[in-house]
mmCIF file of the N, C-alpha and C atoms, coordinates in Angstrom:
data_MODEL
# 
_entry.id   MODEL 
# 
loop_
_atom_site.group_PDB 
_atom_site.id 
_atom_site.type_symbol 
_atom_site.label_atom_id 
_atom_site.label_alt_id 
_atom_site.label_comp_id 
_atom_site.label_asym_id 
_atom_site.label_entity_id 
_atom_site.label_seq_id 
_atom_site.pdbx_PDB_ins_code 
_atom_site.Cartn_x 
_atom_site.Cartn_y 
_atom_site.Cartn_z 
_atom_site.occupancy 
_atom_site.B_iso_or_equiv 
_atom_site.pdbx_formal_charge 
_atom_site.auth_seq_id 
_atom_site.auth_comp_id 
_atom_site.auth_asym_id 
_atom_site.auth_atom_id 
_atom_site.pdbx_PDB_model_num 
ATOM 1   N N  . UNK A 1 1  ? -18.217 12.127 21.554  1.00 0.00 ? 1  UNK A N  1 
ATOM 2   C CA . UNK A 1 1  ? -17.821 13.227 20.699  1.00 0.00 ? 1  UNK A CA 1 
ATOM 3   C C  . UNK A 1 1  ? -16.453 13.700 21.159  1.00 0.00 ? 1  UNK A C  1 
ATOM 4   N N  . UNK A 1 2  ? -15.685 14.231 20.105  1.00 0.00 ? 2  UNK A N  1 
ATOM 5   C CA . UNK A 1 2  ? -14.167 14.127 20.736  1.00 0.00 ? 2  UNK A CA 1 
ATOM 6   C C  . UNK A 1 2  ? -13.529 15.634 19.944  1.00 0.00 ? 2  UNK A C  1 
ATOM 7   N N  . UNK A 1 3  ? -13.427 16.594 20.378  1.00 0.00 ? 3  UNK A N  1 
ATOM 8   C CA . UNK A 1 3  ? -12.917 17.993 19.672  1.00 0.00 ? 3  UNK A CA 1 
ATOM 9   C C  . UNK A 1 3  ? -11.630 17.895 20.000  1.00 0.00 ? 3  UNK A C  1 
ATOM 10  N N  . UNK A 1 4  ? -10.376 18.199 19.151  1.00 0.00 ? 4  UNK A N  1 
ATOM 11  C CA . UNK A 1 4  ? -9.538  18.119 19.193  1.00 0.00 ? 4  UNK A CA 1 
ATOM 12  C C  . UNK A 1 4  ? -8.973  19.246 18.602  1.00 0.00 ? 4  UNK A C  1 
ATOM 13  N N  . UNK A 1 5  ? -7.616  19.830 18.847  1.00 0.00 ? 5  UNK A N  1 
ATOM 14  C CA . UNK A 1 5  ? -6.727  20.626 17.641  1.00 0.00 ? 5  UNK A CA 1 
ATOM 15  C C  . UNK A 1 5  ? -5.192  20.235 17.811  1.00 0.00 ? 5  UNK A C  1 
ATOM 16  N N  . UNK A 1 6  ? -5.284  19.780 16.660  1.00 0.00 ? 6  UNK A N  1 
ATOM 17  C CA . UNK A 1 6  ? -3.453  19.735 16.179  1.00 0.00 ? 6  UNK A CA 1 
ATOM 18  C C  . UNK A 1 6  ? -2.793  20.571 15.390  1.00 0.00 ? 6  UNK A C  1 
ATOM 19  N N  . UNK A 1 7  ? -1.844  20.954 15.961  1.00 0.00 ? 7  UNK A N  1 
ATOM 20  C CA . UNK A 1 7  ? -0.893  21.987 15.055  1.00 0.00 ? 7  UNK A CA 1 
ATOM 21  C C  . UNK A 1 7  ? 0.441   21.365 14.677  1.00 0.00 ? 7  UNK A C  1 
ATOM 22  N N  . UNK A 1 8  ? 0.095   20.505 14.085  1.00 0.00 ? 8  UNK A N  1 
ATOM 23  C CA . UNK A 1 8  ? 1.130   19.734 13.637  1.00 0.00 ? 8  UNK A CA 1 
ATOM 24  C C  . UNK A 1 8  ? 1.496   20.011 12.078  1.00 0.00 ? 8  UNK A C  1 
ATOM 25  N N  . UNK A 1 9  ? 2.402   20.056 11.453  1.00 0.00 ? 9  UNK A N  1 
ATOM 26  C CA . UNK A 1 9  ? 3.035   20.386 10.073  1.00 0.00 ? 9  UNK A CA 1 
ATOM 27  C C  . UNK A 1 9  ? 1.567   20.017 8.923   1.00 0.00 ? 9  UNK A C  1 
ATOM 28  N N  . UNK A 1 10 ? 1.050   20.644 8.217   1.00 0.00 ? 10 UNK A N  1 
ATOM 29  C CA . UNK A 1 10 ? 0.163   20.378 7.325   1.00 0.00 ? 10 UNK A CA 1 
ATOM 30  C C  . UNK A 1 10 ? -1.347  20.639 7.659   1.00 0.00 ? 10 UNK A C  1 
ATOM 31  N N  . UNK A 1 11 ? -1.212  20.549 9.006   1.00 0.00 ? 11 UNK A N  1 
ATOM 32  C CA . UNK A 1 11 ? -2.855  21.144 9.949   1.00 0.00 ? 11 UNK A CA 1 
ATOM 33  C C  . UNK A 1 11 ? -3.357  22.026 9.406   1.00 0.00 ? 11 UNK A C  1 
ATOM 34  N N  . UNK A 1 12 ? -2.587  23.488 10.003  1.00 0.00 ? 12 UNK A N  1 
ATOM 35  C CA . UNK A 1 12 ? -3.017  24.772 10.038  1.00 0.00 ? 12 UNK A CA 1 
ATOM 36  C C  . UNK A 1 12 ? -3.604  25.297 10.358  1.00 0.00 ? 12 UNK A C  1 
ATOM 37  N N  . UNK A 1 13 ? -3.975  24.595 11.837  1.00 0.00 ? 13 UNK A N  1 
ATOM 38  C CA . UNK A 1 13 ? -4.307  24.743 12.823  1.00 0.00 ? 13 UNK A CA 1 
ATOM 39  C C  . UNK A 1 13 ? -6.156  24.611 12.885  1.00 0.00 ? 13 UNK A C  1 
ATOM 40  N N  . UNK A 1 14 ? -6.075  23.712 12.109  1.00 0.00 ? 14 UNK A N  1 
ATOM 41  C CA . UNK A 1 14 ? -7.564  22.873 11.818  1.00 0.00 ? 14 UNK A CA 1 
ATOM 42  C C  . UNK A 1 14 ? -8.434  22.056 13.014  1.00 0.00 ? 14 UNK A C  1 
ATOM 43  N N  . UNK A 1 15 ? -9.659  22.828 13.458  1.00 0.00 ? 15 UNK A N  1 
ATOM 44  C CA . UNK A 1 15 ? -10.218 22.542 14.811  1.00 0.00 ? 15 UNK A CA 1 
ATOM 45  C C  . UNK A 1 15 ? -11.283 21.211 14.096  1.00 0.00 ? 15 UNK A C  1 
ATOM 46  N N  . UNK A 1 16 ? -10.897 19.549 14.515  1.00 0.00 ? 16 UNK A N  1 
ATOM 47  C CA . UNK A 1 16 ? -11.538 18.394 13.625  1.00 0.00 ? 16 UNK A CA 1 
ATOM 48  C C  . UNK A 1 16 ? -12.511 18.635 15.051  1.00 0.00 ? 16 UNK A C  1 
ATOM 49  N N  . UNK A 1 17 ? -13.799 18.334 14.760  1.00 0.00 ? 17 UNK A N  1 
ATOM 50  C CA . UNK A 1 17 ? -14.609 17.823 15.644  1.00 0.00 ? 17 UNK A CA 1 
ATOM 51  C C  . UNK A 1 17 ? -14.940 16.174 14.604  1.00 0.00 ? 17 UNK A C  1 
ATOM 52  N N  . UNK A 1 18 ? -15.256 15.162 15.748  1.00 0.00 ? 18 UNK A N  1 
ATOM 53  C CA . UNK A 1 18 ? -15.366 13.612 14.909  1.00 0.00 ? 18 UNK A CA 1 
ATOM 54  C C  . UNK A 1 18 ? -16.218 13.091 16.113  1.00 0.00 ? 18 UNK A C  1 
ATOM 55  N N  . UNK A 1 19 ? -17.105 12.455 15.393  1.00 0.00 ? 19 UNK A N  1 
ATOM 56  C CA . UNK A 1 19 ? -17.669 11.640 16.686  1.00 0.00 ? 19 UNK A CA 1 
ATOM 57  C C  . UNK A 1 19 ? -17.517 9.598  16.369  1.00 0.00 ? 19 UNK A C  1 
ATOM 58  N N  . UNK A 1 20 ? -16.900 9.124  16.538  1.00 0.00 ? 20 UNK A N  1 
ATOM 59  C CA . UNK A 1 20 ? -16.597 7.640  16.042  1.00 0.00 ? 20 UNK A CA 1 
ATOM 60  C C  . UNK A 1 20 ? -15.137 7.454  15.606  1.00 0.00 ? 20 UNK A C  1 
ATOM 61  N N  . UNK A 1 21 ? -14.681 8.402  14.744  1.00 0.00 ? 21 UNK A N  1 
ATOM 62  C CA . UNK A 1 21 ? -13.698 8.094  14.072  1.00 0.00 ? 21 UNK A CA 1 
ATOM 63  C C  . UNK A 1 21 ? -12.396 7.953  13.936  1.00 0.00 ? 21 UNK A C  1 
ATOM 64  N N  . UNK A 1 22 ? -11.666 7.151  13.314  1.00 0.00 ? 22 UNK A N  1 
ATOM 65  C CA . UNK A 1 22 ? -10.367 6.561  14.829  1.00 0.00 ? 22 UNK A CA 1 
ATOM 66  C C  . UNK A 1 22 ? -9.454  8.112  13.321  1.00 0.00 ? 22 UNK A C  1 
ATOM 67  N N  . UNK A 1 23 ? -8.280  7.763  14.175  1.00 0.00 ? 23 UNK A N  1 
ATOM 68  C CA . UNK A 1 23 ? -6.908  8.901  13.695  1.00 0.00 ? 23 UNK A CA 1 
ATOM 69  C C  . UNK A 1 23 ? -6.358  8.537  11.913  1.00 0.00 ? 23 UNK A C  1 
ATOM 70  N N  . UNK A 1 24 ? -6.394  7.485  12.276  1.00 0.00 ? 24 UNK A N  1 
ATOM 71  C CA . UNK A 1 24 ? -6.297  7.158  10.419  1.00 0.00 ? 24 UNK A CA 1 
ATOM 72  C C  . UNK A 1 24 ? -7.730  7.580  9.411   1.00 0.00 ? 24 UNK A C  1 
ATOM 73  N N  . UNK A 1 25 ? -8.738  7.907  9.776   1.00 0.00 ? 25 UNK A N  1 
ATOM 74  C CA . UNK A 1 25 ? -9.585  7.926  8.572   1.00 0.00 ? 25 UNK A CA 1 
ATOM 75  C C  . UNK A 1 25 ? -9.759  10.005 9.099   1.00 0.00 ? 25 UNK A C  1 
ATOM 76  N N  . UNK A 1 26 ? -9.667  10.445 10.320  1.00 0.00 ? 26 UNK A N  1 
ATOM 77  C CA . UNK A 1 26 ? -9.597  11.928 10.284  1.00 0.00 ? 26 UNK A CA 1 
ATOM 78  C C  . UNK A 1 26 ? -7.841  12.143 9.363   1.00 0.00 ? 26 UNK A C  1 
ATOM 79  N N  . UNK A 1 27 ? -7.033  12.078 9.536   1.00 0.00 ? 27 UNK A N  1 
ATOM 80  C CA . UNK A 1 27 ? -5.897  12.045 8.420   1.00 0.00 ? 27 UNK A CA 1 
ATOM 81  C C  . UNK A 1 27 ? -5.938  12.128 7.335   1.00 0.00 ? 27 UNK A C  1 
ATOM 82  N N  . UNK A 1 28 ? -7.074  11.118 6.768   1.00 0.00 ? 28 UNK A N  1 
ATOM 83  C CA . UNK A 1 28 ? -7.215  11.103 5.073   1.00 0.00 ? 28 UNK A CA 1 
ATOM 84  C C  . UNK A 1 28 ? -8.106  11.421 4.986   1.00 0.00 ? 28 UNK A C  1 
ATOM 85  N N  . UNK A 1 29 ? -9.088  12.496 5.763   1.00 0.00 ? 29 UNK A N  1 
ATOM 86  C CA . UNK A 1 29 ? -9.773  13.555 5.645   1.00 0.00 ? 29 UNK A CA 1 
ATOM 87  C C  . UNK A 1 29 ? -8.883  14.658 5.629   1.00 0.00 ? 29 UNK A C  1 
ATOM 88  N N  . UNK A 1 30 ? -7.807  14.860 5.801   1.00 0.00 ? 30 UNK A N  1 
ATOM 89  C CA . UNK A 1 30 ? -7.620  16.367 6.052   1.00 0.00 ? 30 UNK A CA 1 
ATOM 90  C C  . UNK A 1 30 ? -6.430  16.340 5.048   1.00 0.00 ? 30 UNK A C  1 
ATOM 91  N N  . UNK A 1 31 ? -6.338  15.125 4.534   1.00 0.00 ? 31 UNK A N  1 
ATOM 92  C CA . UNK A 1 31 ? -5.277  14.634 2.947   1.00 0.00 ? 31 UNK A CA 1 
ATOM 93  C C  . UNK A 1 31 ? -5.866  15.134 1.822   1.00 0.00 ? 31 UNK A C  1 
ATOM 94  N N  . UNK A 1 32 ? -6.931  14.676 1.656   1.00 0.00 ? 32 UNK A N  1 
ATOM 95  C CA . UNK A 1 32 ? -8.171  14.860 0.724   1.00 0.00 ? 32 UNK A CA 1 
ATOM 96  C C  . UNK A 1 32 ? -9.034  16.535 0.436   1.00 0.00 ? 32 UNK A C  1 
ATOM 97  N N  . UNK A 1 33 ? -9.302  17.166 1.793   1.00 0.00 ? 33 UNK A N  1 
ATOM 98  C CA . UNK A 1 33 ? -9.075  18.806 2.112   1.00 0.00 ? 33 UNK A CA 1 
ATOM 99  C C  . UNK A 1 33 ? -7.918  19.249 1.533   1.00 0.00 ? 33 UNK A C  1 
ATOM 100 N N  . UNK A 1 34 ? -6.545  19.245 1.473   1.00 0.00 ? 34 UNK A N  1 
ATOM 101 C CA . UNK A 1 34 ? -5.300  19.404 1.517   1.00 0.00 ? 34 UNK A CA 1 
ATOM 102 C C  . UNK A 1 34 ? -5.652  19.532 -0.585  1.00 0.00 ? 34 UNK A C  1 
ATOM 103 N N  . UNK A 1 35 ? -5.873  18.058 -0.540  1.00 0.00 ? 35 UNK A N  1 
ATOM 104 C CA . UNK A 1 35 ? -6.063  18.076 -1.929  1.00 0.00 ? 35 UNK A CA 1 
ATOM 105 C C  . UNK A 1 35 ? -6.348  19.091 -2.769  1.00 0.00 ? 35 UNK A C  1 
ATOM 106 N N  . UNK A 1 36 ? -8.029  19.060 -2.412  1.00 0.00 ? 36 UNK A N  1 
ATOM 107 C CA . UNK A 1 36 ? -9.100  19.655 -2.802  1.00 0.00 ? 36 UNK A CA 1 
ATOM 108 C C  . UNK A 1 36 ? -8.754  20.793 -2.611  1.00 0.00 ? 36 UNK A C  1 
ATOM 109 N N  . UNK A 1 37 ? -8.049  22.160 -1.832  1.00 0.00 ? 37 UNK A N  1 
ATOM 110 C CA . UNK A 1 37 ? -7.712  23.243 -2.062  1.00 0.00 ? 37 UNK A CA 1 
ATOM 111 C C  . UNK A 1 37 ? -6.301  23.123 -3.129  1.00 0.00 ? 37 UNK A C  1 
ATOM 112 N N  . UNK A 1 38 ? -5.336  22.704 -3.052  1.00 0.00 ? 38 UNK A N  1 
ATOM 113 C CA . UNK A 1 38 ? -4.672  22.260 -3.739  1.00 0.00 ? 38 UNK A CA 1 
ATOM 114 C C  . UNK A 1 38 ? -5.517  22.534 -5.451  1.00 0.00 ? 38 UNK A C  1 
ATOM 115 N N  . UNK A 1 39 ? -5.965  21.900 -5.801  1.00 0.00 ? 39 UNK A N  1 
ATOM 116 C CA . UNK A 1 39 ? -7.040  21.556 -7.065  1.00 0.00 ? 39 UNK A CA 1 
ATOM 117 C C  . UNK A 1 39 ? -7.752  23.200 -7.243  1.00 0.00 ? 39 UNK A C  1 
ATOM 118 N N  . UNK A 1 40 ? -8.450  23.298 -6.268  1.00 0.00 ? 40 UNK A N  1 
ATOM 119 C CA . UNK A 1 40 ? -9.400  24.681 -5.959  1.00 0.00 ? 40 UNK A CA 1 
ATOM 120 C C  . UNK A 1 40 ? -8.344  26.102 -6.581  1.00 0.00 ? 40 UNK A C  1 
ATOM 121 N N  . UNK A 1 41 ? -7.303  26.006 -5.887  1.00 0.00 ? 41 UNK A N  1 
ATOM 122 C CA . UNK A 1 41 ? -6.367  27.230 -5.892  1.00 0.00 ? 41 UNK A CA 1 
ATOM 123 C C  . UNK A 1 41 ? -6.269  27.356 -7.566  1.00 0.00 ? 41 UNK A C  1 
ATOM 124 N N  . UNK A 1 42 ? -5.450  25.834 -8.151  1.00 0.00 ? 42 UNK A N  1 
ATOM 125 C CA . UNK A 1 42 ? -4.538  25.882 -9.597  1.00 0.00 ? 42 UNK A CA 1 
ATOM 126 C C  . UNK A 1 42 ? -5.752  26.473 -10.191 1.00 0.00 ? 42 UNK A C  1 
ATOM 127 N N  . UNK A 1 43 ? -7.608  25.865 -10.402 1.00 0.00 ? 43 UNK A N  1 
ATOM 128 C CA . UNK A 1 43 ? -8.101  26.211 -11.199 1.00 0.00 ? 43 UNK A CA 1 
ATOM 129 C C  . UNK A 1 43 ? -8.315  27.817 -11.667 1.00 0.00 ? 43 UNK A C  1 
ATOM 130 N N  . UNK A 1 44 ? -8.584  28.151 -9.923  1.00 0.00 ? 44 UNK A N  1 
ATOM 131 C CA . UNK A 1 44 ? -8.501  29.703 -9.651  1.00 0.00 ? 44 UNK A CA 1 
ATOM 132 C C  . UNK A 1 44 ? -7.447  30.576 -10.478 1.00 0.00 ? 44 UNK A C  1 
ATOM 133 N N  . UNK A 1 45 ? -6.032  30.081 -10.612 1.00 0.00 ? 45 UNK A N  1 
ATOM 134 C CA . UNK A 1 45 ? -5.416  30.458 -11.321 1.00 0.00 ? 45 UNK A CA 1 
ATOM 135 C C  . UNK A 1 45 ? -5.074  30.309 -12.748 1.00 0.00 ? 45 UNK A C  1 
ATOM 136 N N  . UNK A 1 46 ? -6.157  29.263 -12.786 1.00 0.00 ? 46 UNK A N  1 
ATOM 137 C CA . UNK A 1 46 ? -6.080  29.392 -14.631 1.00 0.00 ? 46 UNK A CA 1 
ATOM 138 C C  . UNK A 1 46 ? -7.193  29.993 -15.161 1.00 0.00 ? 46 UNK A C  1 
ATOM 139 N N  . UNK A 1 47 ? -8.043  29.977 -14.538 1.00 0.00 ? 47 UNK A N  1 
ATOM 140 C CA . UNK A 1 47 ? -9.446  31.523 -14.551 1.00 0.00 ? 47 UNK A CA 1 
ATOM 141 C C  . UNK A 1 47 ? -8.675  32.925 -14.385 1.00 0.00 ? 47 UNK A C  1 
ATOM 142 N N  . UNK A 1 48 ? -7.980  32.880 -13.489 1.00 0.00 ? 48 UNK A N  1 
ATOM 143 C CA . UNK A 1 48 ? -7.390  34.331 -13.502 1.00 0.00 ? 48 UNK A CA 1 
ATOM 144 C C  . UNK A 1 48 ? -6.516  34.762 -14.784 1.00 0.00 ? 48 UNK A C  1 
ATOM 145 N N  . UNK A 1 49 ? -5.951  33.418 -15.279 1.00 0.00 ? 49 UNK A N  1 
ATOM 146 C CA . UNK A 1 49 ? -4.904  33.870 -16.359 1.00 0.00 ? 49 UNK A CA 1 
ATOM 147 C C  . UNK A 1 49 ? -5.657  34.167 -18.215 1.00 0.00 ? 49 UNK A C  1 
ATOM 148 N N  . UNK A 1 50 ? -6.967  33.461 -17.910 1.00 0.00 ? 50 UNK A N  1 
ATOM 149 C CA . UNK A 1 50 ? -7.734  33.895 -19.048 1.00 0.00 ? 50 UNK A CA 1 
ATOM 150 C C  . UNK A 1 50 ? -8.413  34.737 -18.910 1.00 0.00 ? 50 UNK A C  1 
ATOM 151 N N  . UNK A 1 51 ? -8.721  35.073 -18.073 1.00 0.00 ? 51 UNK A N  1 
ATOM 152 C CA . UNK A 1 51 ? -9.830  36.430 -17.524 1.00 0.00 ? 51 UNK A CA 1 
ATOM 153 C C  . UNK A 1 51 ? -8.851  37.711 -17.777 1.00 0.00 ? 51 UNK A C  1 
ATOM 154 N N  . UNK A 1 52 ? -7.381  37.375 -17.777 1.00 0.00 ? 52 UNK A N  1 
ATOM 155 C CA . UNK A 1 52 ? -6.544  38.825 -18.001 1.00 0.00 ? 52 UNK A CA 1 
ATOM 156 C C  . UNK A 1 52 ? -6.064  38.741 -19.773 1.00 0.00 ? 52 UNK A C  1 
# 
């Protein structure tokens, strides 16, 4: 088991716990997160803009 934190540009200071998993597939986990709020936020704001 391997706990780590990187504060590296795009992190944000994201504490990965991984048990197996090499540095390329935690990456395009935290690409895919990145995404997915990304996605999360715009919808939020197009609910907000019909809701007013």
């Amino acid at each position: 088991m391997t706990n780590h934190f990187d504060n590296y540009d795009g992190n944000n200071g994201i504490n990965i716990m991984y048990q197996g998993s090499s540095a390329d597939q935690i990456k395009n986990l935290e690409e895919q997160l990145d995404k997915s709020k990304s996605r999360a936020a715009k919808l939020q704001a197009k609910v907000k803009v019909r809701d007013n």
